[in-house]
Each structure stands twice: as C-alpha cells, then as structure tokens.
PQR file of N, CA, C, O and H, with PARSE charges and radii, in Angstrom:
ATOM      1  N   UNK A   1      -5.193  -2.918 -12.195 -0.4000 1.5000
ATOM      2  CA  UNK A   1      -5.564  -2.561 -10.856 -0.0000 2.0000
ATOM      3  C   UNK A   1      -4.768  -3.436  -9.899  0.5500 1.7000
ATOM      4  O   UNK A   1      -4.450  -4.610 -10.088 -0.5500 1.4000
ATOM      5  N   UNK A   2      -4.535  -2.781  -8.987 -0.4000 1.5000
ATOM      6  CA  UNK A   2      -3.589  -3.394  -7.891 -0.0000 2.0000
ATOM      7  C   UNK A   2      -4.176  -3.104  -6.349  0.5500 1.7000
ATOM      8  O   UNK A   2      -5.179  -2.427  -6.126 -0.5500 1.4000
ATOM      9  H   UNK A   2      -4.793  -1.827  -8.833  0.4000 1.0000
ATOM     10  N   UNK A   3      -3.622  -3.538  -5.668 -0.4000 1.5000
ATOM     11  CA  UNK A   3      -4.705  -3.489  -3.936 -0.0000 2.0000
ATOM     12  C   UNK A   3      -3.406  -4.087  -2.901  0.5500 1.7000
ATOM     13  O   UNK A   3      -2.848  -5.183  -2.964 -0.5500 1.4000
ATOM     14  H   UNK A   3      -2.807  -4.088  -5.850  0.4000 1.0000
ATOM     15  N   UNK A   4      -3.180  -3.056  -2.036 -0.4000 1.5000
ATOM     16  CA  UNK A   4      -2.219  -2.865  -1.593 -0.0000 2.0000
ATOM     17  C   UNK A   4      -2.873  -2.297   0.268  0.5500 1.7000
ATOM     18  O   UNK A   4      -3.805  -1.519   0.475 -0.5500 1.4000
ATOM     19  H   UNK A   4      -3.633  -2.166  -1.985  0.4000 1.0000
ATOM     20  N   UNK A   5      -2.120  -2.911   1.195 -0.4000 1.5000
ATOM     21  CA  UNK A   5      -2.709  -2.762   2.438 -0.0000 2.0000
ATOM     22  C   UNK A   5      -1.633  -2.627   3.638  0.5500 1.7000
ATOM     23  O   UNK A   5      -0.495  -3.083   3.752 -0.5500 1.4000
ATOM     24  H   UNK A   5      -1.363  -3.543   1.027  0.4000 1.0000
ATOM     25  N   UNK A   6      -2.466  -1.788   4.533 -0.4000 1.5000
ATOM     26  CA  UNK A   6      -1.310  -1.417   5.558 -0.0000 2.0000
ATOM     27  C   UNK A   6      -2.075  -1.579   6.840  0.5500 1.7000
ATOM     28  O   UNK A   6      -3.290  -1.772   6.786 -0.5500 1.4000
ATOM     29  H   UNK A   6      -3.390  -1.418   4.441  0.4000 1.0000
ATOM     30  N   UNK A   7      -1.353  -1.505   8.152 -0.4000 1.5000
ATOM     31  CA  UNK A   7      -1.633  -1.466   9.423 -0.0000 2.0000
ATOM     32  C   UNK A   7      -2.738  -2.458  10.051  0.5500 1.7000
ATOM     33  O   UNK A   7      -3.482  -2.261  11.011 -0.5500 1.4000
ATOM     34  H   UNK A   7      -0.366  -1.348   8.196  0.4000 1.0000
ATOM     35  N   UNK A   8      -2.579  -3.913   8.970 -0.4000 1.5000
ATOM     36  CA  UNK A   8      -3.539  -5.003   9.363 -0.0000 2.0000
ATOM     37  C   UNK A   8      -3.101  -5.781  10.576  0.5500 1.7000
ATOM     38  O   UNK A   8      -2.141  -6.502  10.305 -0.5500 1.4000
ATOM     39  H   UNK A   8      -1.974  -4.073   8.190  0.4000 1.0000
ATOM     40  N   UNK A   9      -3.323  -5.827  11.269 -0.4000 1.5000
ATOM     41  CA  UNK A   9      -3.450  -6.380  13.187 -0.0000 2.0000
ATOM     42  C   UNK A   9      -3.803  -8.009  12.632  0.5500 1.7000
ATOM     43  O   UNK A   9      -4.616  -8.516  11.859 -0.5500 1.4000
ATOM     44  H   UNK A   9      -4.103  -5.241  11.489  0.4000 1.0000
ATOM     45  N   UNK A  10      -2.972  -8.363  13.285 -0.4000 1.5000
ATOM     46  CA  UNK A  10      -3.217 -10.014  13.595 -0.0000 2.0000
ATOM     47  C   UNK A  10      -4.119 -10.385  13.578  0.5500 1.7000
ATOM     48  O   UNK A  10      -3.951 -11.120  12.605 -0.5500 1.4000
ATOM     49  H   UNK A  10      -2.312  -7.952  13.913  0.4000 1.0000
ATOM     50  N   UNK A  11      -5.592 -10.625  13.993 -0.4000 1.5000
ATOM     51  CA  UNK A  11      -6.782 -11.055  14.149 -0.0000 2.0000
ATOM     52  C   UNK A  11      -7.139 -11.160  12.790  0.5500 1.7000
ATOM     53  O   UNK A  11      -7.629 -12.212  12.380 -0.5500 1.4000
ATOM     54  H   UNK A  11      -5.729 -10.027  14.784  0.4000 1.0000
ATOM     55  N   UNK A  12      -6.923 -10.039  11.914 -0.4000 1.5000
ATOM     56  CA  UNK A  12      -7.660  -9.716  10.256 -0.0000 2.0000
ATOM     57  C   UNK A  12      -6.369 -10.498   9.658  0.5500 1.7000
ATOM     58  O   UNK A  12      -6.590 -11.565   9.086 -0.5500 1.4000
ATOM     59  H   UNK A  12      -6.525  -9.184  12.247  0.4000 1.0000
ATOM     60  N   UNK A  13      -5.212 -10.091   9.744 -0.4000 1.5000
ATOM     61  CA  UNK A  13      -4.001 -11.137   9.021 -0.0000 2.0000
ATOM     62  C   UNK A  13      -4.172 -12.465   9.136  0.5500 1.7000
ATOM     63  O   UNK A  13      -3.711 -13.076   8.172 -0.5500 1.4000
ATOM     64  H   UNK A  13      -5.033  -9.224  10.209  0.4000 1.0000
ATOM     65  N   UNK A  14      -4.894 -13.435  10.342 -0.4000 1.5000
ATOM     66  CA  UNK A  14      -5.338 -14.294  10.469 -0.0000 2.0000
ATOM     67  C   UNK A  14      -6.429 -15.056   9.822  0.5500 1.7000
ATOM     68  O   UNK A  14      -6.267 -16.262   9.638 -0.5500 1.4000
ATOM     69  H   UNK A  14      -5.268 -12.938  11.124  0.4000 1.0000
ATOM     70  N   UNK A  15      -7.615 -14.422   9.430 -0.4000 1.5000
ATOM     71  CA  UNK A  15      -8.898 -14.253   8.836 -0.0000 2.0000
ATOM     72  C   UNK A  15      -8.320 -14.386   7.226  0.5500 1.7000
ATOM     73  O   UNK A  15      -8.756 -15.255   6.471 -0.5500 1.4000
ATOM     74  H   UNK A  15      -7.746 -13.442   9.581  0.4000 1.0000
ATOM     75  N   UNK A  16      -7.027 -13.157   6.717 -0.4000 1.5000
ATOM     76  CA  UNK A  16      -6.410 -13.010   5.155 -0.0000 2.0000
ATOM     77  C   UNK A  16      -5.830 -14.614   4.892  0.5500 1.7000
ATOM     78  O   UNK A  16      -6.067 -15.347   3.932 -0.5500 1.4000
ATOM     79  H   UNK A  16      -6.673 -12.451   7.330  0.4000 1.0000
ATOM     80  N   UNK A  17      -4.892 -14.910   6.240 -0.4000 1.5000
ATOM     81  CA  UNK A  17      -4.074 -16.485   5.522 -0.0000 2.0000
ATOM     82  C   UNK A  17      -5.097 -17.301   5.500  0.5500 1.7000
ATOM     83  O   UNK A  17      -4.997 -18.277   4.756 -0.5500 1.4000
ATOM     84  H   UNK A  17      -4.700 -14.315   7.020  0.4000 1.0000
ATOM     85  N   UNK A  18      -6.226 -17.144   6.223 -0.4000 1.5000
ATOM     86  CA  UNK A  18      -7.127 -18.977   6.260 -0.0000 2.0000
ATOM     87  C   UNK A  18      -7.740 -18.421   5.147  0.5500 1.7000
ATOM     88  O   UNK A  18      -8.105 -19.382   4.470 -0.5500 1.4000
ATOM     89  H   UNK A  18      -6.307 -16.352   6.827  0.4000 1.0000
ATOM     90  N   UNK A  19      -8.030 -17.456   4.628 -0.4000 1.5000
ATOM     91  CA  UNK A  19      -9.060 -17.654   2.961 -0.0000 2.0000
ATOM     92  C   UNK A  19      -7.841 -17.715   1.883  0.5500 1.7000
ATOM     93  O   UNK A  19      -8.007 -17.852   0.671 -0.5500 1.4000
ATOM     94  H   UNK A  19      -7.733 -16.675   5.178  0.4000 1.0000
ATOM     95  N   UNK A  20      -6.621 -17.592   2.527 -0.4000 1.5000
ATOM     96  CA  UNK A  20      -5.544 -17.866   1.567 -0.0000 2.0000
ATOM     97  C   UNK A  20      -5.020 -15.971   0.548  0.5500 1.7000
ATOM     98  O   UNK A  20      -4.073 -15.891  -0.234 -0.5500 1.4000
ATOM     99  H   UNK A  20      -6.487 -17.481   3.512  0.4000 1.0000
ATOM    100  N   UNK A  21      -5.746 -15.049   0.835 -0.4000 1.5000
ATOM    101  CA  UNK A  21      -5.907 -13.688   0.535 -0.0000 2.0000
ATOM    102  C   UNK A  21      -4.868 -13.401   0.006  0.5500 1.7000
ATOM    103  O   UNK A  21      -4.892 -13.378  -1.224 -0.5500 1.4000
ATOM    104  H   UNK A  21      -6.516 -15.115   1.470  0.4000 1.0000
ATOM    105  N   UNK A  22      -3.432 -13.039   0.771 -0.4000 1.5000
ATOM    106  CA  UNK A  22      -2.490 -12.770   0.754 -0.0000 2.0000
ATOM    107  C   UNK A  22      -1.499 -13.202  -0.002  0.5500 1.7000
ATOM    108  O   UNK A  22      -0.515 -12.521  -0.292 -0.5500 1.4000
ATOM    109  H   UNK A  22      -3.412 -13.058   1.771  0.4000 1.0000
ATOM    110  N   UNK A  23      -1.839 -15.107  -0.597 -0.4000 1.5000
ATOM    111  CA  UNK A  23      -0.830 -15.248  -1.624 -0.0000 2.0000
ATOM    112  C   UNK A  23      -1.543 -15.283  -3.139  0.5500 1.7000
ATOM    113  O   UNK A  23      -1.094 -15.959  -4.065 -0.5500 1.4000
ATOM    114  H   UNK A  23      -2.638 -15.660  -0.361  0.4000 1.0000
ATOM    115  N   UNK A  24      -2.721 -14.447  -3.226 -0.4000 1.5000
ATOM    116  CA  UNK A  24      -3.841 -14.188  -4.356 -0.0000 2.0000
ATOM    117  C   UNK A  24      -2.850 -12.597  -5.029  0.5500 1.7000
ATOM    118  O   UNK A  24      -2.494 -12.237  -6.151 -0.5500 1.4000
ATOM    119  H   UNK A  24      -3.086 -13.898  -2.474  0.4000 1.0000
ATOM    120  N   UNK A  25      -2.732 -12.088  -3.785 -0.4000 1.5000
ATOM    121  CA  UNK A  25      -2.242 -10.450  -4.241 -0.0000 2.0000
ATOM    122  C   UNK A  25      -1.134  -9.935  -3.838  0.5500 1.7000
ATOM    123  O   UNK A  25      -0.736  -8.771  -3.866 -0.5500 1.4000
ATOM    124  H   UNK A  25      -3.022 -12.381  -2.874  0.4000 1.0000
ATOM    125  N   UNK A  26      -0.495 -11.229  -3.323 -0.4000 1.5000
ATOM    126  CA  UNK A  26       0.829 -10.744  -2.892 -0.0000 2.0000
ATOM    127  C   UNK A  26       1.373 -10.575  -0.837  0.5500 1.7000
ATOM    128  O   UNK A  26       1.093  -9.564  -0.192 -0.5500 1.4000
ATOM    129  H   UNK A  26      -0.818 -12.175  -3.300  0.4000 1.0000
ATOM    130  N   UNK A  27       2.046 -11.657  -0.293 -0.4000 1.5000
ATOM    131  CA  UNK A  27       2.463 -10.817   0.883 -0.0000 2.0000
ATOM    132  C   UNK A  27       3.194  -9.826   0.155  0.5500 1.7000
ATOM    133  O   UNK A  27       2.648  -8.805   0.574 -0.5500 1.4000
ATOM    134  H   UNK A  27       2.273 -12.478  -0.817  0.4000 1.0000
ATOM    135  N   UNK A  28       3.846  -9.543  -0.452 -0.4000 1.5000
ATOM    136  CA  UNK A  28       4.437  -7.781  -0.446 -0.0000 2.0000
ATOM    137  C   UNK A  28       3.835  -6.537  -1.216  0.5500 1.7000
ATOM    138  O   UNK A  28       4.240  -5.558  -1.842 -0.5500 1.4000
ATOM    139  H   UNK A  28       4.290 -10.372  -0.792  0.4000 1.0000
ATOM    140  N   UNK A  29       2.728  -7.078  -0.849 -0.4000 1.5000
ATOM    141  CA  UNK A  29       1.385  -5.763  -0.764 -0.0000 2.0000
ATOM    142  C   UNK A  29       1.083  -5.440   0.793  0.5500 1.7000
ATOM    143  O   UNK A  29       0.315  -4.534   1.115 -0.5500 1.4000
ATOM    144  H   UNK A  29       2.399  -7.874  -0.340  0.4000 1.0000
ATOM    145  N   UNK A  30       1.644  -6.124   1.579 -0.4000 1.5000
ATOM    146  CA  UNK A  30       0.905  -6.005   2.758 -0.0000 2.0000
ATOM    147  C   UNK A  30       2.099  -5.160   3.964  0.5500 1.7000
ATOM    148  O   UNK A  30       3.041  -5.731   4.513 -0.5500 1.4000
ATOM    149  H   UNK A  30       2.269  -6.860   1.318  0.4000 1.0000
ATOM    150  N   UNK A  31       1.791  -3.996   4.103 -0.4000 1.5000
ATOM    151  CA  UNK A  31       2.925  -3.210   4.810 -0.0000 2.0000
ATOM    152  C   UNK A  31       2.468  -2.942   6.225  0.5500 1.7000
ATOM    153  O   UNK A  31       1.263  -3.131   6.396 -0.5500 1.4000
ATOM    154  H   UNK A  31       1.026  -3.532   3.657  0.4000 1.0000
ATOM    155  N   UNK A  32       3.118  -2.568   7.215 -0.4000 1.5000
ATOM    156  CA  UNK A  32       3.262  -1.909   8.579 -0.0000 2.0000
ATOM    157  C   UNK A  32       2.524  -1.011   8.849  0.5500 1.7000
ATOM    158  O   UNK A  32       1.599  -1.039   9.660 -0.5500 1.4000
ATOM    159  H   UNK A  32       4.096  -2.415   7.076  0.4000 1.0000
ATOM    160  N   UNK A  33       2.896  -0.075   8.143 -0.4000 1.5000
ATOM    161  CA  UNK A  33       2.283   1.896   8.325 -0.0000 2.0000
ATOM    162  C   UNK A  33       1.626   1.920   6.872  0.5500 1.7000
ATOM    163  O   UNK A  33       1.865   1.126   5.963 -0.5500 1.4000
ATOM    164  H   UNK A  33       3.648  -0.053   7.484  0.4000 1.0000
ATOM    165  N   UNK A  34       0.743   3.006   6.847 -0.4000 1.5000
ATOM    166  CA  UNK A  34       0.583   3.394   5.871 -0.0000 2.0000
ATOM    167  C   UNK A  34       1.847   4.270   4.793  0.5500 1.7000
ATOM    168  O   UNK A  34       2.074   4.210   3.584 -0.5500 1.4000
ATOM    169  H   UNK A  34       0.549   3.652   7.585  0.4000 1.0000
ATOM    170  N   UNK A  35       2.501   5.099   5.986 -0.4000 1.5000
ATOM    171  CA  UNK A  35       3.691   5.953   5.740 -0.0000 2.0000
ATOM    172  C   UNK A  35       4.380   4.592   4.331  0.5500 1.7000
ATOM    173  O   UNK A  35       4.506   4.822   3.128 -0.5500 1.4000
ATOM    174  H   UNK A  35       2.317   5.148   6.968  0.4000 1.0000
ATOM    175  N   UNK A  36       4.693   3.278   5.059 -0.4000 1.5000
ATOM    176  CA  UNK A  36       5.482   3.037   4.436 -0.0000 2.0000
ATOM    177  C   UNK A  36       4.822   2.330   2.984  0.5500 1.7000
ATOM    178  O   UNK A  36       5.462   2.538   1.953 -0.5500 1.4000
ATOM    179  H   UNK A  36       4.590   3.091   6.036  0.4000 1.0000
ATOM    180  N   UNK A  37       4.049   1.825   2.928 -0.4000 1.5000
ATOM    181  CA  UNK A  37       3.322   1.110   1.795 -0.0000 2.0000
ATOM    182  C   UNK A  37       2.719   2.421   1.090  0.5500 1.7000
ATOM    183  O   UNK A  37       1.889   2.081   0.247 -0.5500 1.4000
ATOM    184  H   UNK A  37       3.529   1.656   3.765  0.4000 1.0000
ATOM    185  N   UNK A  38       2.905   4.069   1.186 -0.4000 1.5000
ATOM    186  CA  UNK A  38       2.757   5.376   0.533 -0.0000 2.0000
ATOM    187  C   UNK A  38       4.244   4.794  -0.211  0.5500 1.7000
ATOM    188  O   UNK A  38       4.191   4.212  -1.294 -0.5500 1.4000
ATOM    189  H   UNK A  38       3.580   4.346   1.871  0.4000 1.0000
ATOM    190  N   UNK A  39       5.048   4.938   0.229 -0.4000 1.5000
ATOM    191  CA  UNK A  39       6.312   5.218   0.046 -0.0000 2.0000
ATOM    192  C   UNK A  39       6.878   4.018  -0.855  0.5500 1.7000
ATOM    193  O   UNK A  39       7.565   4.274  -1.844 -0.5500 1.4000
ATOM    194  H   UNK A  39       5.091   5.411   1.109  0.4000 1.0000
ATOM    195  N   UNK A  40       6.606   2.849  -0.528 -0.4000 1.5000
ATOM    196  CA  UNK A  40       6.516   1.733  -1.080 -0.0000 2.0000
ATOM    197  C   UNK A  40       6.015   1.530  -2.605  0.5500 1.7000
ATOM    198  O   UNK A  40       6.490   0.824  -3.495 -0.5500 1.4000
ATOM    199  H   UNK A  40       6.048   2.641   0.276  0.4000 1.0000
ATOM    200  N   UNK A  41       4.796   2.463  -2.604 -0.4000 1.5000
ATOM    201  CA  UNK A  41       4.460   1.855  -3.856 -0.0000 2.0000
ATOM    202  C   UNK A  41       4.149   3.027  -4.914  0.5500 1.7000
ATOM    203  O   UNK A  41       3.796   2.979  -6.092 -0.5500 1.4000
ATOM    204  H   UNK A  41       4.410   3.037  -1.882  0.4000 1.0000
ATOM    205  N   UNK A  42       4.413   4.094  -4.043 -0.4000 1.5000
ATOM    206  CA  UNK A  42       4.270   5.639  -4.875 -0.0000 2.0000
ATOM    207  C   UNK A  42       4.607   5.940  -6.358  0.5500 1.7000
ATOM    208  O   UNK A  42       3.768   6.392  -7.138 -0.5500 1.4000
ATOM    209  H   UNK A  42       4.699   4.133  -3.086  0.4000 1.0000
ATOM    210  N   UNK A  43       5.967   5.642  -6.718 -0.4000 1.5000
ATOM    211  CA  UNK A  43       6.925   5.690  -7.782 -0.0000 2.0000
ATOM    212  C   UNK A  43       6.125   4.882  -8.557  0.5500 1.7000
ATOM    213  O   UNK A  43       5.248   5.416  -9.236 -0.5500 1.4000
ATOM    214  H   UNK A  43       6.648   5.275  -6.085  0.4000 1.0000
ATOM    215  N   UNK A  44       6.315   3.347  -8.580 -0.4000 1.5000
ATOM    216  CA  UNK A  44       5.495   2.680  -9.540 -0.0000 2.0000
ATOM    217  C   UNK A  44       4.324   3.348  -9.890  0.5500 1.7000
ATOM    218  O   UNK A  44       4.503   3.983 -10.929 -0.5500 1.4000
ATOM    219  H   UNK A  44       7.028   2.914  -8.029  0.4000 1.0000
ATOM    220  N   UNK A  45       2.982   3.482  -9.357 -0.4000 1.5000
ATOM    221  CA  UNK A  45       1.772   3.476  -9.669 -0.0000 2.0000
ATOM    222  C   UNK A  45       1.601   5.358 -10.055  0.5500 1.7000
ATOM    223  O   UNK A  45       0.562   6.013 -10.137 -0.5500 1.4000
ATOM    224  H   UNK A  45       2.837   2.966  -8.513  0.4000 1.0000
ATOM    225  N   UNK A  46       2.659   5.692 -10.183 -0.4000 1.5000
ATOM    226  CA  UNK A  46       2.593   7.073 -10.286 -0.0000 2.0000
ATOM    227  C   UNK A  46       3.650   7.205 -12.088  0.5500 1.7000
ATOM    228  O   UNK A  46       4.006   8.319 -12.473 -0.5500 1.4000
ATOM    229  H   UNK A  46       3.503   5.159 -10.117  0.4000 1.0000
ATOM    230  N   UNK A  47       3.933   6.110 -12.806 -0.4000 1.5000
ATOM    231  CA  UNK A  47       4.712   6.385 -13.646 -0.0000 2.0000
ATOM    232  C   UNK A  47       3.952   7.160 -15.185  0.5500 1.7000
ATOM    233  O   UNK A  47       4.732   7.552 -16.053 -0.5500 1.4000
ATOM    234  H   UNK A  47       3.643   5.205 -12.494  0.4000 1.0000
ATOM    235  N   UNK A  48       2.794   7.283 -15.349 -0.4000 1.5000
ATOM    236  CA  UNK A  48       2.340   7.654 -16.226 -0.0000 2.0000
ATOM    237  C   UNK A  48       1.156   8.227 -15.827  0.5500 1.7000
ATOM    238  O   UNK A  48       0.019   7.804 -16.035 -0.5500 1.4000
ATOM    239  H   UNK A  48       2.160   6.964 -14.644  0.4000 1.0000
ATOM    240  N   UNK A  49       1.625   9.586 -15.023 -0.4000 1.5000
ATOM    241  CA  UNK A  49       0.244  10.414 -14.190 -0.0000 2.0000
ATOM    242  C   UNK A  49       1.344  11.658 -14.715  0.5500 1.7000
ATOM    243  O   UNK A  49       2.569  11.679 -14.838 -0.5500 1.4000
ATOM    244  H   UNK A  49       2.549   9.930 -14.855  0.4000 1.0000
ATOM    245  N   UNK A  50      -0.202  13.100 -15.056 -0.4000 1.5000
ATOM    246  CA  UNK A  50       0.721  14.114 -15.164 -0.0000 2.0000
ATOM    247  C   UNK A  50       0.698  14.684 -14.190  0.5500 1.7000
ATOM    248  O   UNK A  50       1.358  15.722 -14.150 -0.5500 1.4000
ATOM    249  H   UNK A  50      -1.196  13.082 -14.956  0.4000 1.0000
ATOM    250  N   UNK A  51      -0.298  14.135 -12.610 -0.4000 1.5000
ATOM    251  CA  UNK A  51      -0.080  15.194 -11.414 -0.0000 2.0000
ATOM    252  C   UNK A  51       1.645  15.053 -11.268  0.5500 1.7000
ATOM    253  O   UNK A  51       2.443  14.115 -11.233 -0.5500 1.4000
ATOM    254  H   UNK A  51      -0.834  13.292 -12.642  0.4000 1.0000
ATOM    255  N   UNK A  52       1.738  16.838 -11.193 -0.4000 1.5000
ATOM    256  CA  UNK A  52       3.056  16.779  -9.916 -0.0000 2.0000
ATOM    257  C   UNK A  52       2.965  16.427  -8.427  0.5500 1.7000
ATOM    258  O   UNK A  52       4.005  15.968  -7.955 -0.5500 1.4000
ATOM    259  H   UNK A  52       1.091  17.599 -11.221  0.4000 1.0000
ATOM    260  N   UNK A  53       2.058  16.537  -7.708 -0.4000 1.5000
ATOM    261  CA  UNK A  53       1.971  16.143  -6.914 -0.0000 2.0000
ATOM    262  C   UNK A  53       0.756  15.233  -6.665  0.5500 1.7000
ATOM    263  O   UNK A  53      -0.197  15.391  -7.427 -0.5500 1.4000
ATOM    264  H   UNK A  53       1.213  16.910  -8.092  0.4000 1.0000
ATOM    265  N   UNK A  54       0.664  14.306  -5.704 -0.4000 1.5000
ATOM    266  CA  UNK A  54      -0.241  13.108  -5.734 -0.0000 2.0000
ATOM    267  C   UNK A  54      -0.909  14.022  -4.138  0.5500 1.7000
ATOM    268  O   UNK A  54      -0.401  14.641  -3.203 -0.5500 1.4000
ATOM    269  H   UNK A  54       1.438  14.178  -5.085  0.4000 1.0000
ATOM    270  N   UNK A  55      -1.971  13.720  -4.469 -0.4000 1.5000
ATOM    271  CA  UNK A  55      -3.312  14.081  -3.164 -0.0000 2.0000
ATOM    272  C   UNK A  55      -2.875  13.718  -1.851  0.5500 1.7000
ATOM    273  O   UNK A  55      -2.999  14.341  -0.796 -0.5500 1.4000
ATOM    274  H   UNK A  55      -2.384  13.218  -5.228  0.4000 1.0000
ATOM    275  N   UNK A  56      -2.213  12.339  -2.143 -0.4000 1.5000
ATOM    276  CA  UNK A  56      -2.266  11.245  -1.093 -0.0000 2.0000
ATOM    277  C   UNK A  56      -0.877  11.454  -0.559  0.5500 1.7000
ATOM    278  O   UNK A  56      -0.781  11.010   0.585 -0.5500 1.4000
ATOM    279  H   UNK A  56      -2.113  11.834  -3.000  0.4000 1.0000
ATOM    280  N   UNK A  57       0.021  11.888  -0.935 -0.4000 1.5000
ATOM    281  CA  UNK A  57       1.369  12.360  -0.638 -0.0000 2.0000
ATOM    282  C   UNK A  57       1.095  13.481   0.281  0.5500 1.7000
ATOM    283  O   UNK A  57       1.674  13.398   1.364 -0.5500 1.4000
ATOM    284  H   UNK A  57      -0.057  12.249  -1.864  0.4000 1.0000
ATOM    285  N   UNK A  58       0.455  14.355   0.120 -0.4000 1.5000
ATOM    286  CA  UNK A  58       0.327  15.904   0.511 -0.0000 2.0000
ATOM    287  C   UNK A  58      -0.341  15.904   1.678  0.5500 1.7000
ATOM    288  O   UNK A  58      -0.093  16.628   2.642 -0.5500 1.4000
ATOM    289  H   UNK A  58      -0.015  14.422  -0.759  0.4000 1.0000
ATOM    290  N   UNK A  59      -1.828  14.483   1.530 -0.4000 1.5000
ATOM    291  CA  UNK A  59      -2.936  14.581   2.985 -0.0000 2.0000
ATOM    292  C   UNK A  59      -2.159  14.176   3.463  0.5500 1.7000
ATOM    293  O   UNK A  59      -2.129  14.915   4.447 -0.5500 1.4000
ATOM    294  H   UNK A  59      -2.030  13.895   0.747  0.4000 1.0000
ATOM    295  N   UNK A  60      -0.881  13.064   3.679 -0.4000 1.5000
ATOM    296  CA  UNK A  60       0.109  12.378   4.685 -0.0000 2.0000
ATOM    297  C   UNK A  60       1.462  12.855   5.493  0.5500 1.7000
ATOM    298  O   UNK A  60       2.223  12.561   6.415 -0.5500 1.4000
ATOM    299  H   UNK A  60      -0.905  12.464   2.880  0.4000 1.0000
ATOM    300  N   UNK A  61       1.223  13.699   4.579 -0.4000 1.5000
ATOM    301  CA  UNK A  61       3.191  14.977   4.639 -0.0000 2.0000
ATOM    302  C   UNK A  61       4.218  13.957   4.464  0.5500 1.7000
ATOM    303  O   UNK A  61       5.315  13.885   5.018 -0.5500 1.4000
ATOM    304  H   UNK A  61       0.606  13.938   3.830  0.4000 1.0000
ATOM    305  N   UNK A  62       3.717  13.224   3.654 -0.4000 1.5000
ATOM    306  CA  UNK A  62       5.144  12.800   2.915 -0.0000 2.0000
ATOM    307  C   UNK A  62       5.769  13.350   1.783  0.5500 1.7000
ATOM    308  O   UNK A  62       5.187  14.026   0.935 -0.5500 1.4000
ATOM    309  H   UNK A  62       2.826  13.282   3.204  0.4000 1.0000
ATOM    310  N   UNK A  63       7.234  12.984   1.777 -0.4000 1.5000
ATOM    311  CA  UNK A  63       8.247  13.354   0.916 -0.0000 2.0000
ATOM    312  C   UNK A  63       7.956  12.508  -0.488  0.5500 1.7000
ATOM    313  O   UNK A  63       8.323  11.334  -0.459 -0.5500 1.4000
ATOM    314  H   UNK A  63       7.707  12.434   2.466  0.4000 1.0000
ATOM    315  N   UNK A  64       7.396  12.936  -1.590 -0.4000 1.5000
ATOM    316  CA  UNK A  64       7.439  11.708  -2.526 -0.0000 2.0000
ATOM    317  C   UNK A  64       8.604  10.665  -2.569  0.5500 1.7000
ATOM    318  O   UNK A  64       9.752  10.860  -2.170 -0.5500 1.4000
ATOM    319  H   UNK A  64       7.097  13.890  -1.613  0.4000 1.0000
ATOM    320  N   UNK A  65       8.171   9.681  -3.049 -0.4000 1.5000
ATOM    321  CA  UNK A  65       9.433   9.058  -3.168 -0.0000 2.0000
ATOM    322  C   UNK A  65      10.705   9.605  -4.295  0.5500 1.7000
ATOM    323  O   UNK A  65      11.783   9.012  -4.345 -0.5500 1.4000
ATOM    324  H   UNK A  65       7.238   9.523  -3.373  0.4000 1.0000
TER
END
C-alpha cells in the first residue's frame, strides 16, 4: 500500500513537516494537481491490473499515461 497526495495548501503542508509526515512517505508523493500525481503515479500502480481502463483515469479525462 502506498498514499500519495495532491493540491495540499500550505497551512496542512505545514501541520505534514512539524509531525515530520512527509519524510515517513515520501516528499515525492506529494504533487500540485491531482491531474498530475494521476499521471504521476498511474503506470506504476497499474502494472498488474487487468482493467483496460482505470475508473479514475476516465472520472478525470485523462489520457492514461
């Protein structure tokens, strides 16, 4: 299992470094848009799925990766 996050605003990114959060699971779990942390992490976590298409690709209108 992996945990991966997008469109966190300063105030909560603030709150993540003082409990130390972010170097538990990674700053490069932590993306901009959702668009891009879709896109970001699609391929990997999709390598041994038989959907052709992912749910979460389709509710977003993204292009798989």
């Amino acid at each position: 299992m992996d945990i991966s996050m997008s469109g966190v605003n300063e105030a909560v990114m603030k709150v993540l470094r003082r409990t130390h959060f972010p170097e538990k699971f990674g700053e490069d779990h932590i993306f901009p848009t959702m668009e891009k942390a879709i896109q970001t992490i699609y391929e990997p976590t999709h390598t041994r799925e038989g959907e052709k298409i992912c749910p979460l690709i389709v509710a977003c209108r993204l292009d798989a990766a």
